[in-house]
C-alpha positions, -999 to 999 in steps of 0.1 A, spaced: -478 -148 -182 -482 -111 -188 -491 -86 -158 -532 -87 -167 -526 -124 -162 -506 -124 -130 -531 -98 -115 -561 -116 -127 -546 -147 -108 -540 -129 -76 -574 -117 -77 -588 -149 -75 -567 -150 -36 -549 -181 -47 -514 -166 -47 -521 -143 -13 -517 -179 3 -485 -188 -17 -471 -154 -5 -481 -159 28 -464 -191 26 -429 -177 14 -428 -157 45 -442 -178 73 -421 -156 99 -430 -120 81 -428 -94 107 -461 -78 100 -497 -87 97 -519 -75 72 -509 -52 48 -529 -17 56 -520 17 48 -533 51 37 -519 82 26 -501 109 50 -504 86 79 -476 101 98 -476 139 92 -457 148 121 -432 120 119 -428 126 76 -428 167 82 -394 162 114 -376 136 91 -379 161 59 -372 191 79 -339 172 89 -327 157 56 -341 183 31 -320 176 3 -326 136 4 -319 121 -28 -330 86 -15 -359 73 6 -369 35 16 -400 28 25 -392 -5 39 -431 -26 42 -446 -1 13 -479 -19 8 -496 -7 -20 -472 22 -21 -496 51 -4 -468 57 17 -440 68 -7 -466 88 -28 -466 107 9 -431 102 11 -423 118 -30 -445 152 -14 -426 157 17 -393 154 0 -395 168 -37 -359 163 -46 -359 120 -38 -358 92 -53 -387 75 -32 -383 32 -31 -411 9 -17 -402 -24 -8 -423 -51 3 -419 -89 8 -453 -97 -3 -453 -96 -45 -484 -97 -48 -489 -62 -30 -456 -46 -48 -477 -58 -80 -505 -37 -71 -485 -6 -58 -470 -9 -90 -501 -7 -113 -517 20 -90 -487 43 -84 -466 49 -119 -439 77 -111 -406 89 -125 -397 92 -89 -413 60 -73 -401 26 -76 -410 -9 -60 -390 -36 -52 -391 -69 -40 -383 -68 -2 -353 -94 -2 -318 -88 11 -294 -92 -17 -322 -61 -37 -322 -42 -10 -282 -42 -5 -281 -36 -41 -302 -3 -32 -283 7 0 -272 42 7 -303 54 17 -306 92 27 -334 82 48 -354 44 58 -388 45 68 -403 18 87 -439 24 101 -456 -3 121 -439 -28 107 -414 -45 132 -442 -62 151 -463 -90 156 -499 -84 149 -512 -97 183 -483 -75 198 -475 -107 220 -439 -119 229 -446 -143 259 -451 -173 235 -416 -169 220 -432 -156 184 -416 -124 183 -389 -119 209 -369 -89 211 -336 -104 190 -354 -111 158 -368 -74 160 -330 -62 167 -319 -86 138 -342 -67 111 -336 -31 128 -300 -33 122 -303 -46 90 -325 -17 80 -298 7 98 -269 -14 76 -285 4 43 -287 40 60 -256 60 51 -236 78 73 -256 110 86 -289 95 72 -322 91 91 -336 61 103 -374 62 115 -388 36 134 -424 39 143 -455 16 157 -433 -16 165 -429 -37 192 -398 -34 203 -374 5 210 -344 7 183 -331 23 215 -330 -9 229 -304 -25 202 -271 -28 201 -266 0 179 -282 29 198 -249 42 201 -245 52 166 -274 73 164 -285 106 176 -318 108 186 -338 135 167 -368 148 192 -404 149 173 -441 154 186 -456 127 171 -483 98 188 -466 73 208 -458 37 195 -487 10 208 -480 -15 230 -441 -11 230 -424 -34 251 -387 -40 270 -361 -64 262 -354 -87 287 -331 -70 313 -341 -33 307 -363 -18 334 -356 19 323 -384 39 307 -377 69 285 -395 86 261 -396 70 229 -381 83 198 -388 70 162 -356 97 141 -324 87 144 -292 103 126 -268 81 124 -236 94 132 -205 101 107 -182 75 125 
């Protein structure tokens, strides 16, 4: 089936479900996004890594985010990811680029992309009803995916983490970072891992730290 087909399909909402259905414990809810939604946070992490070479945009959507993303930093390779196909489909057909690509969202892809210069992931980490008492989104399966995410960052790279439920200053891996200070709005609805009462101010940029 050629891509008019596939996309003809999805429009009909049959394959949304099958999507939904791959993914039954996807970390984010529905899929929206908009150009420049984070000028603050995109203008501190380009003024930090200004020669980039390669951006993640980890949850694209329909890809308005790295068309933001290819502005702020001219000299990058910008990827989306997504774990829904049938959005990467449609980021696709709206956003050809020499410098943007999407990718299926999976593990073994996005190993195969890894040495990122700098991962972006904007209100993704979270549940939609920002709830944690009924056990649907405690704060290890956050940490799980955060440190993946950090996995594919190289050494004295940028990791931003914005609009989730859960601090990556809360994980295991703080250590390795530096935290990179921004003006930017605050995260909604963050909350504390079991066992930490201590609040400080948030931070989304992280360099991670040569050794």
């Amino acid at each position: 089936m050629g891509e008019k087909g596939i996309l003809g399909y999805l429009k009909r909402g049959k394959f949304e479900k099958i999507a939904a259905s791959l993914h039954p414990g996807c970390h984010q809810g529905p899929n929206k996004t908009a150009l420049n939604r984070y000028p603050e946070i995109f203008a501190a992490a380009a003024a930090t890594a200004p020669n980039a070479g390669r951006i993640l945009s980890f949850g694209c959507s329909t890809g308005e985010e790295c068309v933001s993303l290819a502005s702020y930093f001219p000299k990058a390779e910008v990827i989306g990811a997504d774990i829904n196909p049938v959005i990467v489909l449609k980021a696709i057909k709206r956003h050809r680029s020499d410098r943007i690509r999407f990718i299926y969202a999976s593990e073994f892809i996005l190993k195969r992309y890894g040495g990122f210069d700098v991962v972006f992931c904007m209100a993704v980490l979270r549940n939609p009803e920002m709830a944690r008492l009924d056990g649907r989104y405690p704060f290890d399966r956050f940490e799980e995916r955060a440190l993946f995410l950090e996995s594919l960052v190289k050494p004295g790279g940028i990791l931003v983490i914005h609009n989730s439920t859960y601090r990556f200053s809360d994980t295991a891996h703080r250590g390795r970072y530096e935290k990179i200070p921004v003006a930017a709005p605050h995260d909604e609805g963050v909350f504390l891992p079991d066992g930490v009462t201590e609040v400080e101010p948030d931070c989304c940029l992280f360099r991670k730290l040569a050794s």
